[in-house]
Chimera marker file (.cmm) of the C-alpha trace (Angstrom):
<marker_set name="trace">
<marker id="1" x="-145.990" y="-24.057" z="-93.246" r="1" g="1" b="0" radius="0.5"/>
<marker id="2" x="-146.540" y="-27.485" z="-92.254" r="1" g="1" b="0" radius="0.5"/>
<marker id="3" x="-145.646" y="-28.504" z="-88.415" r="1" g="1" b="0" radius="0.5"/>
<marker id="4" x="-145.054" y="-31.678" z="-86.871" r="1" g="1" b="0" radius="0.5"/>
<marker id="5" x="-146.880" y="-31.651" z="-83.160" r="1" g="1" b="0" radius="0.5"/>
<marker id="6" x="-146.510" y="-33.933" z="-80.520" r="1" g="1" b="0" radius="0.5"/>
<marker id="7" x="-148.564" y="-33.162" z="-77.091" r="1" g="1" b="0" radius="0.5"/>
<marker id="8" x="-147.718" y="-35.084" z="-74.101" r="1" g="1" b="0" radius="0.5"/>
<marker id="9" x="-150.953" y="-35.156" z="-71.735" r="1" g="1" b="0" radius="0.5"/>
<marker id="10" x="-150.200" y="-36.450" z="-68.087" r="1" g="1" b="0" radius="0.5"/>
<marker id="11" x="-151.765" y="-36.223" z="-65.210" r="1" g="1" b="0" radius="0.5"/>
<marker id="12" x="-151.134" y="-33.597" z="-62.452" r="1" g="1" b="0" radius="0.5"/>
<marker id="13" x="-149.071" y="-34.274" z="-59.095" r="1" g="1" b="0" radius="0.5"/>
<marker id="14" x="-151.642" y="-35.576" z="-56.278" r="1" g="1" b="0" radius="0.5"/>
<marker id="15" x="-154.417" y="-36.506" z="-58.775" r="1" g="1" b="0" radius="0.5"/>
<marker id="16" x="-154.524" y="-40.546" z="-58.771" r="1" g="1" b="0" radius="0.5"/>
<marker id="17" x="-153.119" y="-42.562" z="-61.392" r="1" g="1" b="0" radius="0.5"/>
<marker id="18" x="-154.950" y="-46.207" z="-60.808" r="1" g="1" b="0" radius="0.5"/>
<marker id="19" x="-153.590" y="-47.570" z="-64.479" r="1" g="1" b="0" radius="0.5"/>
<marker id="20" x="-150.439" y="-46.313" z="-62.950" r="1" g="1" b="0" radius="0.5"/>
<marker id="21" x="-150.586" y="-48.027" z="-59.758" r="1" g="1" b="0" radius="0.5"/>
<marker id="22" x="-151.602" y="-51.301" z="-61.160" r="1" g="1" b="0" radius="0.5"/>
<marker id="23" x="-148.776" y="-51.974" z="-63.370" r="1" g="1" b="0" radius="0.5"/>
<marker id="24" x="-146.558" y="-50.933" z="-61.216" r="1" g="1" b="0" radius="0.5"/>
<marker id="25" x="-147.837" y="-53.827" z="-58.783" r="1" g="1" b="0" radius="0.5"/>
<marker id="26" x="-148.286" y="-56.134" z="-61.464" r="1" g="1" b="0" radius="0.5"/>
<marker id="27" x="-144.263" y="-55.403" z="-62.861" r="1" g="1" b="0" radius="0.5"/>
<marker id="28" x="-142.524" y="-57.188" z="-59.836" r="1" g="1" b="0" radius="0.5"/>
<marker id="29" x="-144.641" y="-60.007" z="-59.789" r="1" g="1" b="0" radius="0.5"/>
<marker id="30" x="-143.782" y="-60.433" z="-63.784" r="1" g="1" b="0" radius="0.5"/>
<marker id="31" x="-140.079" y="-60.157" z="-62.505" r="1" g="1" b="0" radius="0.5"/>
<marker id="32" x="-139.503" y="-56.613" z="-63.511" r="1" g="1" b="0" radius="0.5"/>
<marker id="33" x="-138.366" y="-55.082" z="-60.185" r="1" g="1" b="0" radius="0.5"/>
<marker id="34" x="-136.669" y="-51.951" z="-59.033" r="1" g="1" b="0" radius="0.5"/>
<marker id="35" x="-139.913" y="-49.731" z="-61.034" r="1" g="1" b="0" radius="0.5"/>
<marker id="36" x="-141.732" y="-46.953" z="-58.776" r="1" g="1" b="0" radius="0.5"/>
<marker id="37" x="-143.227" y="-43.903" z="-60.144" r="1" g="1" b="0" radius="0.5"/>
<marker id="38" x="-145.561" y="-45.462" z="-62.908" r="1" g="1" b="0" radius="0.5"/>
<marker id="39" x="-147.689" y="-42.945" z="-63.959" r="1" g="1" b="0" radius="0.5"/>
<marker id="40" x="-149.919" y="-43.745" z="-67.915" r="1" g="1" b="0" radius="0.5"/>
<marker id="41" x="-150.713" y="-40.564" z="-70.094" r="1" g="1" b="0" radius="0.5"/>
<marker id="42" x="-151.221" y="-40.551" z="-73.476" r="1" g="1" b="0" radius="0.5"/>
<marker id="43" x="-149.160" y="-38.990" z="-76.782" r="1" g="1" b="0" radius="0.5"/>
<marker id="44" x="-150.926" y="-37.495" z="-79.591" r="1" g="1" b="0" radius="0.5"/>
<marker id="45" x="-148.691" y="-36.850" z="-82.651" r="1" g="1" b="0" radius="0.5"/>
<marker id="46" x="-150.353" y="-34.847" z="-85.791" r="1" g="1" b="0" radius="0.5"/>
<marker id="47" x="-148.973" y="-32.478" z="-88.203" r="1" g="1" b="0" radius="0.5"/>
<marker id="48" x="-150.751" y="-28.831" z="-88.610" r="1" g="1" b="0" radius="0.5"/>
<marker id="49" x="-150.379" y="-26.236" z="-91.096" r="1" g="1" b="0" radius="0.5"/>
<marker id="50" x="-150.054" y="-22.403" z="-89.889" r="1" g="1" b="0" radius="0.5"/>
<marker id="51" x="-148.089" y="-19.413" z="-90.932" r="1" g="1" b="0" radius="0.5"/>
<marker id="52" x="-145.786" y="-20.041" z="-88.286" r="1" g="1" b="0" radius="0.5"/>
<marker id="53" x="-144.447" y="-21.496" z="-84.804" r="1" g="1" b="0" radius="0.5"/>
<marker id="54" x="-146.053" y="-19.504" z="-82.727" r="1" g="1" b="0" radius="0.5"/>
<marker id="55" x="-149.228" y="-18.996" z="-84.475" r="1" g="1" b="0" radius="0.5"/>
<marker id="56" x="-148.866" y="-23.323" z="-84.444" r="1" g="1" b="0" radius="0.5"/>
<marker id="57" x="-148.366" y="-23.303" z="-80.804" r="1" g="1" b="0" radius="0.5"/>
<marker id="58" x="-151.369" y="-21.000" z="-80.044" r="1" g="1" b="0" radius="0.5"/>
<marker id="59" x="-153.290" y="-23.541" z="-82.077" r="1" g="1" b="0" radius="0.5"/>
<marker id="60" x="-152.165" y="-26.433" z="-80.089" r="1" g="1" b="0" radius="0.5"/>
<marker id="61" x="-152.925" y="-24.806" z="-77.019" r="1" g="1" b="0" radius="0.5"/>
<marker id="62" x="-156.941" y="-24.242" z="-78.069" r="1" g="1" b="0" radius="0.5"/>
<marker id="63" x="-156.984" y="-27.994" z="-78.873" r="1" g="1" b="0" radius="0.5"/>
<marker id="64" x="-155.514" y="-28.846" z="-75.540" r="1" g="1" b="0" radius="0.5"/>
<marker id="65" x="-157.690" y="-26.188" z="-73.600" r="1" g="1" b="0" radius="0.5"/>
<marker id="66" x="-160.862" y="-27.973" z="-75.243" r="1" g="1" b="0" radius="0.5"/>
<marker id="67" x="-160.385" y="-31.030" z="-75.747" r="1" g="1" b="0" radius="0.5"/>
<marker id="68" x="-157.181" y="-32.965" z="-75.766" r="1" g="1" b="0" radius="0.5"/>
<marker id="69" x="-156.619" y="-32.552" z="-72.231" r="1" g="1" b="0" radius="0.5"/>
<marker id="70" x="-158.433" y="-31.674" z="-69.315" r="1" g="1" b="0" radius="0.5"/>
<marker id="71" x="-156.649" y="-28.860" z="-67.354" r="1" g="1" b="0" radius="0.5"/>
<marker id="72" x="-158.614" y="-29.892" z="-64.035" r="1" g="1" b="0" radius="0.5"/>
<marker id="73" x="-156.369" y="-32.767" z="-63.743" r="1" g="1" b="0" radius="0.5"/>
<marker id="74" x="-153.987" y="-33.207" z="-66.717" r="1" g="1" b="0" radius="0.5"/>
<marker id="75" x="-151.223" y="-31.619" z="-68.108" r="1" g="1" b="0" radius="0.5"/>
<marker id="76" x="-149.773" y="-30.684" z="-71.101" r="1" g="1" b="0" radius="0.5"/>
<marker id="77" x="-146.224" y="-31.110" z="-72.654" r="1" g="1" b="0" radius="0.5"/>
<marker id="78" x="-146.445" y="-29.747" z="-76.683" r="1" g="1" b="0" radius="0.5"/>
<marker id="79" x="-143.130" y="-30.039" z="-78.964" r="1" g="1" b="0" radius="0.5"/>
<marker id="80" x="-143.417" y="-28.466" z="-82.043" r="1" g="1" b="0" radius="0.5"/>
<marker id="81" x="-141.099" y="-28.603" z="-84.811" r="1" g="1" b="0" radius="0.5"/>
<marker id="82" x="-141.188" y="-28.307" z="-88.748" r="1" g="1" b="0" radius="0.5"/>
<marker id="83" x="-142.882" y="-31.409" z="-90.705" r="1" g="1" b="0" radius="0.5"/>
<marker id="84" x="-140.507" y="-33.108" z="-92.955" r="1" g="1" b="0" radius="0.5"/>
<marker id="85" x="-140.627" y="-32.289" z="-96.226" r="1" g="1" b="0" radius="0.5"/>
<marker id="86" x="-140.075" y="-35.457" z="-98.072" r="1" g="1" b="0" radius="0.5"/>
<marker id="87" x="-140.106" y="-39.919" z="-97.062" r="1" g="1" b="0" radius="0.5"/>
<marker id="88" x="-136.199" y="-39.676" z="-96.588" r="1" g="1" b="0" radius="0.5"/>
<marker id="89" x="-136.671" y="-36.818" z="-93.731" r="1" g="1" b="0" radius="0.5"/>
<marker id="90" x="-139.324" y="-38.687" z="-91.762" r="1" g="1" b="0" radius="0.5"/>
<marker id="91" x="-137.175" y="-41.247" z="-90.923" r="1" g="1" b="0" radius="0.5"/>
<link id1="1" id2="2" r="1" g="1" b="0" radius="0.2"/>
<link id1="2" id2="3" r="1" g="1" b="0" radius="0.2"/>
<link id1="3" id2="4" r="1" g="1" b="0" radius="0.2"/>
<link id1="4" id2="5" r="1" g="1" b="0" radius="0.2"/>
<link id1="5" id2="6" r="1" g="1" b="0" radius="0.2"/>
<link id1="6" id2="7" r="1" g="1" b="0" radius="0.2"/>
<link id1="7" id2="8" r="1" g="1" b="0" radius="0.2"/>
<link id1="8" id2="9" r="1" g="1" b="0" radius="0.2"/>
<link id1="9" id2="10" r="1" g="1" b="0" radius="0.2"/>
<link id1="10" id2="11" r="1" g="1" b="0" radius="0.2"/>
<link id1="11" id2="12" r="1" g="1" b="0" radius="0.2"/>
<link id1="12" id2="13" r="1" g="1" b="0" radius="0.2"/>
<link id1="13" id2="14" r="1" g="1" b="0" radius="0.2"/>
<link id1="14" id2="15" r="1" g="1" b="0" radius="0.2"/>
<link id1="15" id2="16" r="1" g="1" b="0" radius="0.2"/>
<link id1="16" id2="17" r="1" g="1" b="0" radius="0.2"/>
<link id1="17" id2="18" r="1" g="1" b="0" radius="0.2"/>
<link id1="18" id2="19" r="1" g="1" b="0" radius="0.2"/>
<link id1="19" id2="20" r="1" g="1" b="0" radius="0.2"/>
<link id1="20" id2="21" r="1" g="1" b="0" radius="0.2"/>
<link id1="21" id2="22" r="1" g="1" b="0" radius="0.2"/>
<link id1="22" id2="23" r="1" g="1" b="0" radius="0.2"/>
<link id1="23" id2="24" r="1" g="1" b="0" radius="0.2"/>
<link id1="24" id2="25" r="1" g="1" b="0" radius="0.2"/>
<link id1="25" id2="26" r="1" g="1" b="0" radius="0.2"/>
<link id1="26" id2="27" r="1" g="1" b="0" radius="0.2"/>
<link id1="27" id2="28" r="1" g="1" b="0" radius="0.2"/>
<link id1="28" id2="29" r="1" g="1" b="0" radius="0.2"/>
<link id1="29" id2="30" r="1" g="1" b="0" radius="0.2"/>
<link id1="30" id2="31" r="1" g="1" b="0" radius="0.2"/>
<link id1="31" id2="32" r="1" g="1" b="0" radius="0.2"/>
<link id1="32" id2="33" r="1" g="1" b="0" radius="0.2"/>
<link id1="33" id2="34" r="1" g="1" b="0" radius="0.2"/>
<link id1="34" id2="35" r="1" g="1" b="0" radius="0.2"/>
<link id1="35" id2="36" r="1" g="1" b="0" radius="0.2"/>
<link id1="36" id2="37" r="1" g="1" b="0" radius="0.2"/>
<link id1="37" id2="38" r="1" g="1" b="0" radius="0.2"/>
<link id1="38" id2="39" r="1" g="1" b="0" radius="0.2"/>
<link id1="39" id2="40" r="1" g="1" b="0" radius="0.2"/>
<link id1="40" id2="41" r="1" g="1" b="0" radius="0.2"/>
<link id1="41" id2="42" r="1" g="1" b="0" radius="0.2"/>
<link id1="42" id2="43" r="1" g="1" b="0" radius="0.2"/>
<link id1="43" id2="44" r="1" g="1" b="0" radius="0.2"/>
<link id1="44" id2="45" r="1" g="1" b="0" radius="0.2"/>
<link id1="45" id2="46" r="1" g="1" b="0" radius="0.2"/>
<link id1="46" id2="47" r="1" g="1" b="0" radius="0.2"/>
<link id1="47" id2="48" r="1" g="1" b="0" radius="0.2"/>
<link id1="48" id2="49" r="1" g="1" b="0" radius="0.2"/>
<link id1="49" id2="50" r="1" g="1" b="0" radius="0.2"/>
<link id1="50" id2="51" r="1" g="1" b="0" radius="0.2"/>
<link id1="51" id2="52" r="1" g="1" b="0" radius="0.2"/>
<link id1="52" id2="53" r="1" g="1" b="0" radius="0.2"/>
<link id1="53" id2="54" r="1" g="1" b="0" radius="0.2"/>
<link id1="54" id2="55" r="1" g="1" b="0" radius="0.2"/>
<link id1="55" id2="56" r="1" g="1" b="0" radius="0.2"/>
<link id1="56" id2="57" r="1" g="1" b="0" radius="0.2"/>
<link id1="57" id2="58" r="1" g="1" b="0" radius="0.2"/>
<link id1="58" id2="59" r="1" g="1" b="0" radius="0.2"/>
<link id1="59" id2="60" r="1" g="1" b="0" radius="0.2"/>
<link id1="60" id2="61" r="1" g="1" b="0" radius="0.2"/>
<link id1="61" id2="62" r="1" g="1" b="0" radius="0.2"/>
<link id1="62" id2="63" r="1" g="1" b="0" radius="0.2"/>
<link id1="63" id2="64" r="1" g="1" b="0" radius="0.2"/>
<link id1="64" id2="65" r="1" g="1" b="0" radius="0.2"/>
<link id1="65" id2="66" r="1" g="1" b="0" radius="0.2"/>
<link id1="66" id2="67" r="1" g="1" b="0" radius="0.2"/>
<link id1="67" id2="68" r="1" g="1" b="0" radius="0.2"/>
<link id1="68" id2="69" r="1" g="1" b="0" radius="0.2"/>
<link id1="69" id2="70" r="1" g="1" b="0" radius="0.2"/>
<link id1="70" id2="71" r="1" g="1" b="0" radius="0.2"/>
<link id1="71" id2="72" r="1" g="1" b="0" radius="0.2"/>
<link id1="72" id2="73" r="1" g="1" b="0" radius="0.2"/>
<link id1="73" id2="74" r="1" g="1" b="0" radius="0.2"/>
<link id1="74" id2="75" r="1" g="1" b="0" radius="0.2"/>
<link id1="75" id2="76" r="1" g="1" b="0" radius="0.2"/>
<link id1="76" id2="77" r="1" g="1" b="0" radius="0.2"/>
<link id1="77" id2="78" r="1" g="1" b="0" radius="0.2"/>
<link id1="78" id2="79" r="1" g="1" b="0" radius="0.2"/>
<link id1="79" id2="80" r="1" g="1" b="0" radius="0.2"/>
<link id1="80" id2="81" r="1" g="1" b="0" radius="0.2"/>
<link id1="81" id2="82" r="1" g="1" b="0" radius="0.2"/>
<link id1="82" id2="83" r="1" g="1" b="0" radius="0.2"/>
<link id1="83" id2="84" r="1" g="1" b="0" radius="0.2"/>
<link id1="84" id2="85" r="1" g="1" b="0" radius="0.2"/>
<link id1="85" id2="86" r="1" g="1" b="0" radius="0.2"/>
<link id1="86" id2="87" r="1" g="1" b="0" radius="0.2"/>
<link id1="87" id2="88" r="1" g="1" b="0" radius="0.2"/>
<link id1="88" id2="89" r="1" g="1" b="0" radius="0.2"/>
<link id1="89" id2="90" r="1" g="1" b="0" radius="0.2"/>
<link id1="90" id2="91" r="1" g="1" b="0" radius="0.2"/>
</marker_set>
């Protein structure tokens, strides 16, 4: 079965964000104000085959674990749903 994965990797609470703290200085002075909180991550989106959702999810977790995030200071939100099956379904 074919999944579609997306894995949100953020930082943890307390570890510093400077990419974060820059554009939130930098937003007021482009005339954005009212922003606070800025913190940058990334999103990685793939699709993975397995014989199921959980065997998919243990999957994702071993990529995260060695590579796609590091659990010292990053976290990990992974949504994991079926792929779509044909064009009309991916949109």
């Amino acid at each position: 079965m074919r999944f579609a994965v997306a894995v949100e990797v953020r930082g943890l609470e307390g570890i510093a964000d400077p990419a974060g703290q820059t554009i939130e200085r930098a937003l007021p002075v482009l005339g954005f104000a009212g922003v606070s909180g800025v913190h940058v991550g990334k999103l990685l989106r793939f699709e993975l085959e397995a014989d199921d959702e959980n065997a998919a999810r243990l999957e994702v977790d071993k990529m995260c674990e060695r590579l796609l995030a590091n659990p010292v200071i990053e976290r990990t939100e992974v949504r994991i749903e079926p792929a779509p099956t044909s064009v009309a379904e991916a949109r």
